[in-house]
C-alpha positions in Angstrom: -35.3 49.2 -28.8 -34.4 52.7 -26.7 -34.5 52.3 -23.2 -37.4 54.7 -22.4 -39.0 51.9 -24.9 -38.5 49.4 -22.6 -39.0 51.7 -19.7 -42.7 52.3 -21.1 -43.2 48.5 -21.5 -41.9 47.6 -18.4 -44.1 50.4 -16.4 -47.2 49.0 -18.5 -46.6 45.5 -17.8 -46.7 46.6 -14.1 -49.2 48.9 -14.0 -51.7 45.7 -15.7 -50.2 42.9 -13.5 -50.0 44.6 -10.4 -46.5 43.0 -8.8 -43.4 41.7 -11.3 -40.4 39.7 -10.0 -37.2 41.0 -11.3 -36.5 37.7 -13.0 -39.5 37.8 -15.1 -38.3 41.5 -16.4 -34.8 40.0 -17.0 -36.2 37.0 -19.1 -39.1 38.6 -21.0 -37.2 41.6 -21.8 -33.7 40.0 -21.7 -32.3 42.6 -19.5 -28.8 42.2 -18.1 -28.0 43.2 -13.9 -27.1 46.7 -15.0 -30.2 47.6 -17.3 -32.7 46.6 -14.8 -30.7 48.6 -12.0 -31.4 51.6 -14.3 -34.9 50.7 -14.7 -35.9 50.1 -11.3 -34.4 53.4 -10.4 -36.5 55.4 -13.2 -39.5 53.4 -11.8 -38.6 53.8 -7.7 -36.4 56.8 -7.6 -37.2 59.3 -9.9 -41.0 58.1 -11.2 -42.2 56.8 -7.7 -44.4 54.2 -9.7 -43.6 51.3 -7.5 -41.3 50.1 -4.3 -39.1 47.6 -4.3 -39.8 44.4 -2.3 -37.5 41.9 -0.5 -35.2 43.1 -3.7 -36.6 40.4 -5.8 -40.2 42.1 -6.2 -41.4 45.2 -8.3 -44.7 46.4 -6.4 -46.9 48.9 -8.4 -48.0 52.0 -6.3 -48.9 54.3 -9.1 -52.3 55.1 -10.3 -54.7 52.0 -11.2 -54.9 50.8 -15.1 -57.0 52.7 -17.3 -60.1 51.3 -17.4 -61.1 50.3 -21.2 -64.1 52.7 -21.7 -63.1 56.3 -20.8 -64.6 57.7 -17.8 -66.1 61.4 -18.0 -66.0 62.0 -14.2 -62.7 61.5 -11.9 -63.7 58.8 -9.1 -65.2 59.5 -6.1 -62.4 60.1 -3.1 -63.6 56.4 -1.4 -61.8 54.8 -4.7 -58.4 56.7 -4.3 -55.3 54.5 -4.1 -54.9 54.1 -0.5 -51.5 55.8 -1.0 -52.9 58.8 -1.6 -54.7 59.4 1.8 -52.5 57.1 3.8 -49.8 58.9 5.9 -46.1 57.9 4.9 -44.8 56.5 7.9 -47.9 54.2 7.8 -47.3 53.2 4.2 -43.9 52.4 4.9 -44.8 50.1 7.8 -47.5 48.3 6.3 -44.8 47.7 3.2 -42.3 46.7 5.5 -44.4 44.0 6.9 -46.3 43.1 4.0 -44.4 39.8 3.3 -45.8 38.7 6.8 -49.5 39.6 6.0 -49.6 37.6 2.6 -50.9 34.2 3.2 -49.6 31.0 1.3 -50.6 28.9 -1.9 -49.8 25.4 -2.2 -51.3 22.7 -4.4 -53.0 19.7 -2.7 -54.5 16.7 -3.8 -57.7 15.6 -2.2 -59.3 12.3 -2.5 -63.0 11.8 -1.6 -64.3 8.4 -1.8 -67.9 7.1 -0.1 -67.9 3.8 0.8 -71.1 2.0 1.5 -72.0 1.7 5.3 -68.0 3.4 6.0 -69.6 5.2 9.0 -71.2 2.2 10.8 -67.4 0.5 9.5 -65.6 3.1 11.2 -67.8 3.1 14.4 -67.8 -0.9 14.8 -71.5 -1.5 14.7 -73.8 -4.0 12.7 -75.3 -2.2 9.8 -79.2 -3.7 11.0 -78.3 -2.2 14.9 -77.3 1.2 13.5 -80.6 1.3 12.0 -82.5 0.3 14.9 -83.9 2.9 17.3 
């Protein structure tokens, strides 16, 4: 496969999924160091499709997928890409900082149990008295 081949697969892939780490191009395309430098800089440099992130991150910042129906009329100017209308030294601060805004996922397990009476257990009182007014 020709490298503008992969070029157009790889552009796809980000355009669709929004965000690619290098690693996953280098393992689903089985890309050596040098062949993804000379990706990246056809996507960054010379296509301005996406920025590079924390050098681990391809971000897209071209235009949004194509939806799957075509669309007669271009969309109205409140659904432009915010990069559009957003001055550059803006853009590049928000990008800068954009690890910082992101929040965190972790997996958790969570246990819910209901005991019979646990609340009067947990407060000390008699089951009857608790009752009582």
């Amino acid at each position: 496969m020709g490298f503008f081949e992969v070029l157009t697969q790889v552009i796809e892939l980000l355009q669709r999924e929004g965000r690619v780490s290098y690693r996953a191009l280098k393992r689903e395309f089985s890309l050596d160091d040098a062949y993804l430098d000379d990706l990246k800089a056809e996507i960054i440099q010379a296509k301005k499709l996406a920025v590079d992130e924390d050098s681990a991150v391809l971000v897209w910042t071209g235009n949004p997928a194509p939806a799957s129906s075509p669309v007669s009329a271009p969309a109205p100017a409140p659904n432009r890409a915010p990069l559009a209308y957003t001055p550059p030294y803006l853009t590049d601060k928000i990008l800068a900082a954009r690890t910082a805004l992101t929040g965190e996922r972790k997996q958790v397990t969570v246990l819910f149990a209901d005991i019979k009476d646990s609340t009067e257990l947990i407060r000390g009182l008699d089951p009857e008295a608790a009752a009582a007014p």
